[in-house]
C-alpha positions as CSV (number, residue, x, y, z in Angstrom):
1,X,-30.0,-17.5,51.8
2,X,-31.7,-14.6,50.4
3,X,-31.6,-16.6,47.0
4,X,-34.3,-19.1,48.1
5,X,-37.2,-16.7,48.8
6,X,-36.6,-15.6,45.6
7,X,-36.7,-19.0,44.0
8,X,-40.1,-19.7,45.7
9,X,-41.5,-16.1,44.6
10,X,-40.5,-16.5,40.8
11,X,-39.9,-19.8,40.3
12,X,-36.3,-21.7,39.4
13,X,-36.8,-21.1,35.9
14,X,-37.6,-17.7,36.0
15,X,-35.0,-16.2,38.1
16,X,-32.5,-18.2,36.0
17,X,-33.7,-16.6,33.1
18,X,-33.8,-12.9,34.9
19,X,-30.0,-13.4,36.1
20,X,-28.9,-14.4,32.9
21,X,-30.4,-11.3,31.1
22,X,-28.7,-9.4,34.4
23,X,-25.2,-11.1,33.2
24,X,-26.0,-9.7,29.7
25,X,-27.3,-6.5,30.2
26,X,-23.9,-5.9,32.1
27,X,-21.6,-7.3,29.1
28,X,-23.6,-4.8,26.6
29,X,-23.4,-1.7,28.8
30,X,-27.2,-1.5,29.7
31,X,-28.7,-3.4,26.6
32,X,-31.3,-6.5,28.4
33,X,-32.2,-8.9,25.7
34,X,-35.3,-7.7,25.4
35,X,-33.9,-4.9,23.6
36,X,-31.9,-6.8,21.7
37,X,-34.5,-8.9,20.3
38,X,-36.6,-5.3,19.1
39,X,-33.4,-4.2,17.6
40,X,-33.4,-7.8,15.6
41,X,-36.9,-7.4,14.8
42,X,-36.4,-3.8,13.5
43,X,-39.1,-2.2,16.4
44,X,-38.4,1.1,17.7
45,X,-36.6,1.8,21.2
46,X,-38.4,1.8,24.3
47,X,-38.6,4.8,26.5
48,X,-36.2,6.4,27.8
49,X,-33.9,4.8,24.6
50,X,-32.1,2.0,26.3
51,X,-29.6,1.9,23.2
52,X,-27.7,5.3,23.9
53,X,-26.3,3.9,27.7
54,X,-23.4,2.1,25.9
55,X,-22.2,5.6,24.0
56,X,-21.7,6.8,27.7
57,X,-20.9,3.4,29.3
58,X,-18.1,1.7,26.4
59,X,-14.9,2.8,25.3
60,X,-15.1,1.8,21.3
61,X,-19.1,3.5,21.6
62,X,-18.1,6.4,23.5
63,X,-16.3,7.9,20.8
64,X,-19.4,7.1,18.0
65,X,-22.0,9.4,17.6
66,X,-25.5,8.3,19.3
67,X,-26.8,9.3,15.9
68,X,-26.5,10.6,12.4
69,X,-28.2,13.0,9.8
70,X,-29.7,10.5,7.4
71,X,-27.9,12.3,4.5
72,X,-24.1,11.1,5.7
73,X,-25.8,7.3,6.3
74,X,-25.8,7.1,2.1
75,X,-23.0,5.3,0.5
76,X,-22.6,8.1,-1.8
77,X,-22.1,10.7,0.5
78,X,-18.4,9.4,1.9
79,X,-17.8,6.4,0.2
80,X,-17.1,4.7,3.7
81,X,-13.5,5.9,3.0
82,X,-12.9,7.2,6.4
83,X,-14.1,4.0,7.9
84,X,-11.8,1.9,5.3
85,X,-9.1,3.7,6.3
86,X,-9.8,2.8,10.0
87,X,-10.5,-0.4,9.8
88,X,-7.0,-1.1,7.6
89,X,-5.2,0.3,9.9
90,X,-6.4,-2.1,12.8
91,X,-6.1,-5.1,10.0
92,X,-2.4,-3.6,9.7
93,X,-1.7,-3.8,13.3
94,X,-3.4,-7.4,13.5
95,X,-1.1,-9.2,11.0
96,X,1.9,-7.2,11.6
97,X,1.7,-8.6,15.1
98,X,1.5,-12.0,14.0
99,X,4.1,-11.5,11.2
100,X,6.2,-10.3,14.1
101,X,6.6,-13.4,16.0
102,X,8.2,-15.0,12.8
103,X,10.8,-12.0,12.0
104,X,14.1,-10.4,13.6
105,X,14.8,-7.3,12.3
106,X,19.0,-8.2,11.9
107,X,20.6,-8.9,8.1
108,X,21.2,-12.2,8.9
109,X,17.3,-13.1,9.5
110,X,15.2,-11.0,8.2
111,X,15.5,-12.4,4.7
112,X,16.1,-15.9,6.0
113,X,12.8,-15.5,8.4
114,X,10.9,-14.4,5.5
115,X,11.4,-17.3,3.7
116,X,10.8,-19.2,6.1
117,X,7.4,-17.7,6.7
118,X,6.7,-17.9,3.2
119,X,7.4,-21.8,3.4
120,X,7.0,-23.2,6.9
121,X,4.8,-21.2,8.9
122,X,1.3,-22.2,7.9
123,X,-0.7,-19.2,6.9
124,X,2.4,-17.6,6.5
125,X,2.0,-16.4,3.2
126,X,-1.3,-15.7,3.5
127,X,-0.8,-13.4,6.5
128,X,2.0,-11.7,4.7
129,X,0.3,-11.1,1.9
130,X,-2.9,-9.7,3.5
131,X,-0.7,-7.4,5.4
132,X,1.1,-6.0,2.2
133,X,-2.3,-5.4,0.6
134,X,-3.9,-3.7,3.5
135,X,-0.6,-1.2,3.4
136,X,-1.3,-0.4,-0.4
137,X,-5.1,-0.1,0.0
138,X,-4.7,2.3,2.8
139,X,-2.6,4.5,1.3
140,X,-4.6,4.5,-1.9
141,X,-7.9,4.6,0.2
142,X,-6.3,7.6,2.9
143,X,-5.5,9.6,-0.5
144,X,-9.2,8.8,-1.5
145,X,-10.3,10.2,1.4
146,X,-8.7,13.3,1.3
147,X,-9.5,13.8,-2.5
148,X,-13.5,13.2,-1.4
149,X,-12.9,16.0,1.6
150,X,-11.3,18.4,-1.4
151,X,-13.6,17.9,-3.9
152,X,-16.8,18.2,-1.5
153,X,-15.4,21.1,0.2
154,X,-15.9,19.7,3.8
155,X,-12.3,21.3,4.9
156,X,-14.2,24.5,5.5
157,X,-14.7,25.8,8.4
158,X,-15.2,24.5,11.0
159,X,-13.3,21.9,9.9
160,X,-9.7,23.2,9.4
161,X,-7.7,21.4,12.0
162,X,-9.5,18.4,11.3
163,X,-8.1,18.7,7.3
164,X,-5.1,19.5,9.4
165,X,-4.7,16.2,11.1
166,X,-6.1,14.4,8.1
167,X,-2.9,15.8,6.2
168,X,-0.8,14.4,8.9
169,X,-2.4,11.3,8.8
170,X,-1.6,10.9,5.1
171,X,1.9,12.0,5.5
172,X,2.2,9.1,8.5
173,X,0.3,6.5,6.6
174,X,2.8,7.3,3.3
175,X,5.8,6.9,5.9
176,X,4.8,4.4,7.5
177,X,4.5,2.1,4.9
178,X,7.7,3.0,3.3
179,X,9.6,2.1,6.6
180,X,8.1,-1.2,6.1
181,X,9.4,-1.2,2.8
182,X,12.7,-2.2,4.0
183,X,12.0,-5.0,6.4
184,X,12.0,-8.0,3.8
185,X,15.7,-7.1,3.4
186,X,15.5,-7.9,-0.5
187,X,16.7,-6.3,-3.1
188,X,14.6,-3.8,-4.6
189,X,13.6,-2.5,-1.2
190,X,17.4,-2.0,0.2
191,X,18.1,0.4,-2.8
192,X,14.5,1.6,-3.0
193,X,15.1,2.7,0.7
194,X,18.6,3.7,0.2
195,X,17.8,5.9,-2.8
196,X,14.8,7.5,-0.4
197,X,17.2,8.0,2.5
198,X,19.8,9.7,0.1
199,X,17.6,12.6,-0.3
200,X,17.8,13.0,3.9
201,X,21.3,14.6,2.2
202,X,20.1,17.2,0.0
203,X,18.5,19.1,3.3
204,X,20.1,22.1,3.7
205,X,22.8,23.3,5.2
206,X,25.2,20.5,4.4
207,X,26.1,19.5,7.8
208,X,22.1,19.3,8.5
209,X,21.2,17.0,6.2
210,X,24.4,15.2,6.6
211,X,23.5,14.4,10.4
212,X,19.5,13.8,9.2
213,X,20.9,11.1,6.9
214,X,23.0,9.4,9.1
215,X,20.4,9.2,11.6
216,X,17.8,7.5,9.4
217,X,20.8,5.2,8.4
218,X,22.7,4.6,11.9
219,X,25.2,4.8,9.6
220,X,26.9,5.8,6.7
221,X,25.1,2.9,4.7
222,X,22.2,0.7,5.1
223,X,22.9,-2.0,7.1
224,X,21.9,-3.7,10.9
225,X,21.3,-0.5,12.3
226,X,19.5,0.9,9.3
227,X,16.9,-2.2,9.8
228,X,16.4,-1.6,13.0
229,X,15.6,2.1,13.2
230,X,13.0,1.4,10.5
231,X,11.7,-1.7,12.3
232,X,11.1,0.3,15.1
233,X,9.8,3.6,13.3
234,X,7.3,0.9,11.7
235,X,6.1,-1.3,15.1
236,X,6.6,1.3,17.2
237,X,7.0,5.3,17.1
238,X,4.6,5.7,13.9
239,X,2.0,4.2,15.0
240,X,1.3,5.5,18.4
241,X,2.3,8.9,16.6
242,X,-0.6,8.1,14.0
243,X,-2.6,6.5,16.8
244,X,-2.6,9.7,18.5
245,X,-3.6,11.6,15.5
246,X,-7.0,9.7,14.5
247,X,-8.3,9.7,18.2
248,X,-7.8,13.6,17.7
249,X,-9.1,13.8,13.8
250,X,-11.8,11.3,15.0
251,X,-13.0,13.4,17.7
252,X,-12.4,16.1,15.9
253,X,-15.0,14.4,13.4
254,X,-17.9,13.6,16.0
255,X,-17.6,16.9,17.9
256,X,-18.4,19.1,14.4
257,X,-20.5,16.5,12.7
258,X,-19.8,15.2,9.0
259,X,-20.6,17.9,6.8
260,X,-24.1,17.5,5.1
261,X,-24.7,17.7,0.8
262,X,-23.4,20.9,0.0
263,X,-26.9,21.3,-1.6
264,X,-28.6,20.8,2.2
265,X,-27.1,24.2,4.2
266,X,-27.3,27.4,3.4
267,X,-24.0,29.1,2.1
268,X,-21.7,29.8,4.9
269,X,-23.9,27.5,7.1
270,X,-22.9,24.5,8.7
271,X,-25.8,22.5,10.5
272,X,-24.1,18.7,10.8
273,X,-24.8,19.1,14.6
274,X,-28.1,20.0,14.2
275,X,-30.6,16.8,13.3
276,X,-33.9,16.8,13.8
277,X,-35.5,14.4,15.3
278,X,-37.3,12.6,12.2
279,X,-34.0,12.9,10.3
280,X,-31.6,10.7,12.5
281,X,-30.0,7.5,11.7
282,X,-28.9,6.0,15.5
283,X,-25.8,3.9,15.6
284,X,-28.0,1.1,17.4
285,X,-28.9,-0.7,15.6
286,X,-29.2,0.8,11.6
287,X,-26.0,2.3,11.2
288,X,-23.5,-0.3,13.3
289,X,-25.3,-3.1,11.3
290,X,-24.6,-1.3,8.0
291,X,-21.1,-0.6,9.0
292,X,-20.1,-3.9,10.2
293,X,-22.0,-5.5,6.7
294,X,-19.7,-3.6,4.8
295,X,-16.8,-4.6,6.6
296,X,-17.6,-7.9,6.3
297,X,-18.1,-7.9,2.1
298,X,-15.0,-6.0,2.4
299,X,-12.8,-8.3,4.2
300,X,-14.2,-11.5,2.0
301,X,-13.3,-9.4,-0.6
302,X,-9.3,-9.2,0.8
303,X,-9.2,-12.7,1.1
304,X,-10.6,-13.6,-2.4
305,X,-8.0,-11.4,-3.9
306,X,-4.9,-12.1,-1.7
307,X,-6.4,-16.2,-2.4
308,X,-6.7,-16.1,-5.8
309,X,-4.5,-12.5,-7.7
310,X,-2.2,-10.6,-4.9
311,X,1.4,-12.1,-3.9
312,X,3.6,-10.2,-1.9
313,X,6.5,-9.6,-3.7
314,X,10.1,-11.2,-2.3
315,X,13.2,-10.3,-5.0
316,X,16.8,-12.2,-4.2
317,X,18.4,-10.9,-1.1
318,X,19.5,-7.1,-0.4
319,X,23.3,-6.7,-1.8
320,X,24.6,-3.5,-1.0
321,X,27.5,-4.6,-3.7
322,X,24.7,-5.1,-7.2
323,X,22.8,-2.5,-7.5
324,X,19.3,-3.8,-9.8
325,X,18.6,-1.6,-12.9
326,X,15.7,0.1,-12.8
327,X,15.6,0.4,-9.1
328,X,12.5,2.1,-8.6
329,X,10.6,3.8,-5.1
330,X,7.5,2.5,-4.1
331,X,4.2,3.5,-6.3
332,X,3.5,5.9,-4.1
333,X,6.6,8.0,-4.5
334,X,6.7,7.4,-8.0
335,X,5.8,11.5,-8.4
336,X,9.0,12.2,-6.0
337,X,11.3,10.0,-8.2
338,X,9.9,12.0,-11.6
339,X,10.8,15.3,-9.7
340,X,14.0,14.3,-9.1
341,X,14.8,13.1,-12.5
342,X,14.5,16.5,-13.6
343,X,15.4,18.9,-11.0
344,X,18.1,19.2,-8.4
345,X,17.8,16.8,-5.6
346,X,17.5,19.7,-3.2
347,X,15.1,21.5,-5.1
348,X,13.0,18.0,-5.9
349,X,13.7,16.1,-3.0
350,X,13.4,18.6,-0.1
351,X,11.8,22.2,-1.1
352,X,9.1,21.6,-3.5
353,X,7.5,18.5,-1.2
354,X,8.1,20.5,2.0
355,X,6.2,23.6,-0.3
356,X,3.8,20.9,-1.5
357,X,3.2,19.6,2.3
358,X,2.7,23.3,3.6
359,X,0.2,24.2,0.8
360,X,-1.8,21.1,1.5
361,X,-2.1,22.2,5.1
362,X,-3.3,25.6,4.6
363,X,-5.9,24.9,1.5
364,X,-8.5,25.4,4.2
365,X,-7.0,29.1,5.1
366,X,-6.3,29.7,1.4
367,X,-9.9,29.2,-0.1
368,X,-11.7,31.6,1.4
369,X,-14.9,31.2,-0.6
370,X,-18.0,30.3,1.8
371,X,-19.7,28.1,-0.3
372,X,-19.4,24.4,-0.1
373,X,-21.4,24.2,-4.2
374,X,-19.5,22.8,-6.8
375,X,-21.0,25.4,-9.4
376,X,-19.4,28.5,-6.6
377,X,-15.9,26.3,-6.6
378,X,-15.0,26.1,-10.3
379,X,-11.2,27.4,-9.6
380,X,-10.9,25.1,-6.2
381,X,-12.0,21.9,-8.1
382,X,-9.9,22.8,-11.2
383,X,-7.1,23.3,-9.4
384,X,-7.6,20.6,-7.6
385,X,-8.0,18.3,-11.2
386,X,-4.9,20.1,-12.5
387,X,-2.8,19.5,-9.3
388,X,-4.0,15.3,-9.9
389,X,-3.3,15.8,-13.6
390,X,0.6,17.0,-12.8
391,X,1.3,14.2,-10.1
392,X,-0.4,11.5,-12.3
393,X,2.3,12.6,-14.9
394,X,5.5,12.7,-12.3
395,X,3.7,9.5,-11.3
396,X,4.7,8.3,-14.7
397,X,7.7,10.3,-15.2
398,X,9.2,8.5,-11.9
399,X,9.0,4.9,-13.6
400,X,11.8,3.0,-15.7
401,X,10.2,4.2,-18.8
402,X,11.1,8.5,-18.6
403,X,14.4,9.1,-19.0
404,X,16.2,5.9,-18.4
405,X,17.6,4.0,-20.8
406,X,20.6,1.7,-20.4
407,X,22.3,0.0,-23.5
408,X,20.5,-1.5,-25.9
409,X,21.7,-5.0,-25.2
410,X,21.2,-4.4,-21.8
411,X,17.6,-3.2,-21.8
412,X,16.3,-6.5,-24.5
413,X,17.8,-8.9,-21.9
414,X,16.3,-6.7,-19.1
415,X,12.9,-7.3,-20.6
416,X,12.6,-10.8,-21.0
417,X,14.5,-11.4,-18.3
418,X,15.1,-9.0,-15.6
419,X,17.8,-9.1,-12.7
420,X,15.0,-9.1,-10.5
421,X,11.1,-9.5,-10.9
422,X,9.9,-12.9,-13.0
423,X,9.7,-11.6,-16.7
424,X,8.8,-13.5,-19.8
425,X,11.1,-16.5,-19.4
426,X,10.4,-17.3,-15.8
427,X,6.9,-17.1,-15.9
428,X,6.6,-19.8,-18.4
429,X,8.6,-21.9,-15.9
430,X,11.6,-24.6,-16.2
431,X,9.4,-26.9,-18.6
432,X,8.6,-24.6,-21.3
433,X,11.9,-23.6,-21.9
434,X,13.7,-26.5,-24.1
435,X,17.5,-26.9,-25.2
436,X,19.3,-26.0,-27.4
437,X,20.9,-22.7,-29.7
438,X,18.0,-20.3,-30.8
439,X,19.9,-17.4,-33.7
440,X,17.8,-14.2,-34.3
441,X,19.3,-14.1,-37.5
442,X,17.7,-17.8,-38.7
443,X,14.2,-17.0,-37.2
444,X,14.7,-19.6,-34.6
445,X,11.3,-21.9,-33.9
446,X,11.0,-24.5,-30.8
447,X,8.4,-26.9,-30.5
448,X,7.1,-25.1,-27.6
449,X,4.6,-22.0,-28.5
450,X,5.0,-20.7,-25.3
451,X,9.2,-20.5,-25.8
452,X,8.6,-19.3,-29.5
453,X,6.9,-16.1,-28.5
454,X,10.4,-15.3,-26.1
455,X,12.4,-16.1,-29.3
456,X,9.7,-13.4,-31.3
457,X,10.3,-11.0,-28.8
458,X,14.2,-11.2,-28.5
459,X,14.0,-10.9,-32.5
460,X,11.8,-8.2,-32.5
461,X,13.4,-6.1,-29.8
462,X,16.7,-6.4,-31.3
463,X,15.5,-5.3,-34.4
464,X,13.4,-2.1,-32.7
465,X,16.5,-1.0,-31.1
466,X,18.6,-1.4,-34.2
467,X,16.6,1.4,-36.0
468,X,16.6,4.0,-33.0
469,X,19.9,3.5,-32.3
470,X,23.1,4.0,-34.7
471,X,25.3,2.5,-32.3
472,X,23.5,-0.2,-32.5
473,X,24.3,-1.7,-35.9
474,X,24.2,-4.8,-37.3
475,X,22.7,-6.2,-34.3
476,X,21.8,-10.1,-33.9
477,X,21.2,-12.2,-30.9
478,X,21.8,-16.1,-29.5
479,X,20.3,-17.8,-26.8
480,X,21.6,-20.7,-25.4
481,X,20.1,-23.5,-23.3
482,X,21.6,-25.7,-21.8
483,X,21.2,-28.4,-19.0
484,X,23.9,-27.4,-16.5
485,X,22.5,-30.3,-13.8
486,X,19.6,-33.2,-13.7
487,X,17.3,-30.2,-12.2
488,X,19.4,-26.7,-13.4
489,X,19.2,-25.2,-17.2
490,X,22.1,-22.6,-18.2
491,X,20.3,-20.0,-19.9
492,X,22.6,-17.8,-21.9
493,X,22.0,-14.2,-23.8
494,X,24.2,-13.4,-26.2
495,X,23.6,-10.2,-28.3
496,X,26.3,-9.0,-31.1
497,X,26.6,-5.7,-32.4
498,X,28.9,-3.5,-34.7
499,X,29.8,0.1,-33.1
500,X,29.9,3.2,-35.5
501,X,33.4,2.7,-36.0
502,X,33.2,-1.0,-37.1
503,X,34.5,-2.5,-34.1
504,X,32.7,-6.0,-33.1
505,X,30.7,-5.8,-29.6
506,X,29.6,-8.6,-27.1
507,X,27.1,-8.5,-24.4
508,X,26.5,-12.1,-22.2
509,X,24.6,-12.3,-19.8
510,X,24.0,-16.0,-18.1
511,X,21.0,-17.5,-15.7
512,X,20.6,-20.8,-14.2
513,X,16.8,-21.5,-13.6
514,X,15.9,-24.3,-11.4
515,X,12.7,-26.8,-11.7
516,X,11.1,-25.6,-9.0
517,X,10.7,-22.0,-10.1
518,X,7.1,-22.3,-10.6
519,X,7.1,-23.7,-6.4
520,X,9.2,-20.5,-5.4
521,X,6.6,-18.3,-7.8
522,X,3.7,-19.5,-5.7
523,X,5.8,-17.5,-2.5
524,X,6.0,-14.4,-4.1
525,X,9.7,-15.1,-4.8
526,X,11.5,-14.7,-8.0
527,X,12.7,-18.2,-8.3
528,X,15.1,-20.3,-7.4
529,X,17.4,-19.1,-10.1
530,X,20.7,-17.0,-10.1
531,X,22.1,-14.4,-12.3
532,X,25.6,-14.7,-13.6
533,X,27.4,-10.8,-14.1
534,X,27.2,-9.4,-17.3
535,X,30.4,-9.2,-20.0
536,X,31.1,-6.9,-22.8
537,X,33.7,-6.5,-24.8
């Protein structure tokens, strides 16, 4: 009843229009529309500043800064890593709960399930393949990050436990996506992951790491249990672990300030708390329209290039009986795999990262230099170059092409057409790839350019591994092609080679490719062809 004096005071229309801006007042935490609108408009806040309630009143605002130094607003200053990094760990936790209604984390579906994702779920691919680009991006982008805090110096004090939970961050972040590594139970990942969880051995004392290895496994290979530990390390225990962490390295972050230009303090100063009053930036509305802009370019940006260049890769299915050649960790352990290839897997695999992981901690303790300046950091920033320079190089070192070399026969049939991966041959597809008996030692031509450039590389690799190696002598090779069914071709590498002693050597190795290889490429899949075991004689 008290509603109809009201009405006759102000009028239907107008106390409509004052309830409604009640209603939305409420929803944005003591914003009226009024407001709003002079945000839109670009005006300047009333008084008192109506657009700092929600930083008391919100939970996602609370734990922003009312306002910033203008200096940290510019692009150039932090690269909007930090906020990447954020953001791709939320886009992580999106799709990884949507790829999770499709997936059970047992040997018997989770390969099965993914390719039924991949094929019958509709988005499927899409989803998948957005969520395997959002787990290389952030670990690139977390390493970018922390390279930008180095470099710029902003891990002095009073910053050292935030560098501190930064590093942990990274270390969960690197984890983290190598225990999803293993979830598409293929091939390369089972012995990617097995290899990793090897090292888990190598921790001293024996027993120790004996123990630590069979409770990453559940047992004494890879198998059900193994999937599901690191199905629940990846859904579960590492995220609210890393969870935890960025609430502390966020607050962390807004209690201290982000550190200004080095060329803005004093040495020894820090003043990112400090901001006068004509140099701040609020959150409502410059900087939350700027950040949310950015987002937006960036996640049109993700769907152009998962749409149109990224497919998540899916090899054959994970058989703890073949192992691939040239099984290699993910890129981002590339520098761990160099290590080992050249030191003992104790020394490599356990002492020098757990010395490498303790050194990155204390960097903030170990420079003691005041001074933020690049021109006053010479020995921090070379050390820091030199340091990139040597993992860049066990980067490199940790790939198929330092120190591992299989026969020669073994490596030219590797390389145009690998146990696993597409290669040469299968990328041209089931159509490009015509019948018939193709010698090396004739110069063999097809009427298909696309096929003649295989048969130029087969010729020409046999004949660069002829002059390296002396084992390797009188070397020629045939390829056969043959239709072993209306929709299967036999494709069949034959490579012939005299040993130092005279003695006549065979290698064969023999692949059936299917016509719709080109539909299984499209899925990320290597096709829908199968690999016969190698002979030689």
């Amino acid at each position: 009843m008290a509603v109809q004096p009201e009405i006759e005071k102000r009028g239907f229309v107008q106390t409509v229009l004052d309830a409604a801006d009640d209603v939305f007042t409420r929803v944005t935490a003591g914003i009226p529309a009024g407001e709003v609108r002079r945000m839109l408009r670009g005006e300047a806040a009333g008084r008192p500043n109506p657009r700092l309630k929600p930083h008391s009143e919100t939970f996602l605002l609370h734990i922003k800064p009312t306002y910033y130094h203008d200096s940290v607003t510019k692009f150039t200053h932090t690269f909007r890593l930090g906020l990447l990094s954020t953001y791709l760990f939320f886009v992580e936790t999106i799709t990884g709960l949507i790829l999770m209604i499709w997936y059970a984390p047992t040997p018997e579906r989770a390969y099965v399930d993914m390719i039924r994702l991949l094929s019958n779920v509709p988005f499927g691919q899409f989803m998948r393949d957005i969520h395997r680009l959002g787990a290389e991006m952030m670990v690139l982008i977390v390493t970018a990050h922390m390279v930008r805090t180095y470099l710029t110096g902003s891990y002095k004090a009073p910053r050292q436990f935030t560098w501190f939970t930064g590093v942990i961050l990274l270390v969960l972040t690197l984890f983290l996506s190598f225990s999803g590594y293993l979830l598409p139970w293929d091939q390369l990942a089972f012995w990617a992951v097995t290899i990793g969880t090897s090292m888990a051995e190598a921790v001293p004392p024996k027993v120790v790491g004996e123990t630590v290895n069979l409770l990453a496994r559940g047992a004494p290979d890879i198998g059900a249990n193994g999937l599901l530990r690191f199905y629940l390390l990846h859904v579960l225990f590492l995220p609210l672990v890393l969870f935890l962490f960025f609430f502390v390295h966020y607050y962390k972050v807004v209690h201290f300030g982000i550190s200004l230009p080095s060329n803005e303090e004093d040495v020894g100063q820090d003043t990112a708390n400090k901001v006068p009053a004509d140099r701040r930036v609020y959150f409502l509305p410059d900087v939350m329209i700027d950040e949310t802009t950015f987002l937006i370019g960036f996640t049109a940006l993700m769907v152009a290039v998962t749409a149109f260049f990224f497919s998540a890769p899916l090899e054959s299915i994970a058989n703890p009986q073949s192992t691939p050649l040239h099984t290699v960790a993910p890129w981002y352990f590339y520098w761990l795999q160099g290590m080992l290839k050249i030191a003992d897997k104790t020394v490599a695999g356990v002492i020098l990262p757990g010395v490498l992981l303790v050194l990155l901690i204390a960097i903030p303790y170990l420079d003691r230099n005041p001074s933020r300046r690049g021109r006053d950091r010479r020995v921090a920033i070379i050390s820091g170059v030199v340091a990139g320079i040597v993992m860049i190089i066990l980067s490199w070192m940790g790939t198929p092409y330092y120190a591992v070399q299989g026969a020669p026969a073994v490596e030219i049939v590797q390389e145009l057409m690998p146990e696993e991966g597409m290669g040469p041959v299968r990328e041209m597809g089931y159509q490009h790839v015509p019948l018939g008996v193709y010698d090396t030692r004739e110069r063999p031509e097809s009427e298909d350019e696309e096929f003649n450039h295989v048969l130029h590389e087969f010729e020409a690799s046999i004949a660069t591994f002829a002059e390296k190696d002396a084992s390797f002598n009188n070397a020629y090779g045939i390829l056969e092609v043959t239709q072993e069914q209306p929709s299967l071709k036999r494709i069949t590498w034959k490579i012939n080679w005299l040993s130092p002693d005279g003695k006549e050597e065979h290698f064969v190795r023999t692949f059936f490719l299917h016509e719709d290889s080109l539909y299984w490429e499209q899925y990320g899949l290597k096709d829908f062809s199968f690999v016969r075991p190698p002979t030689q004689e």
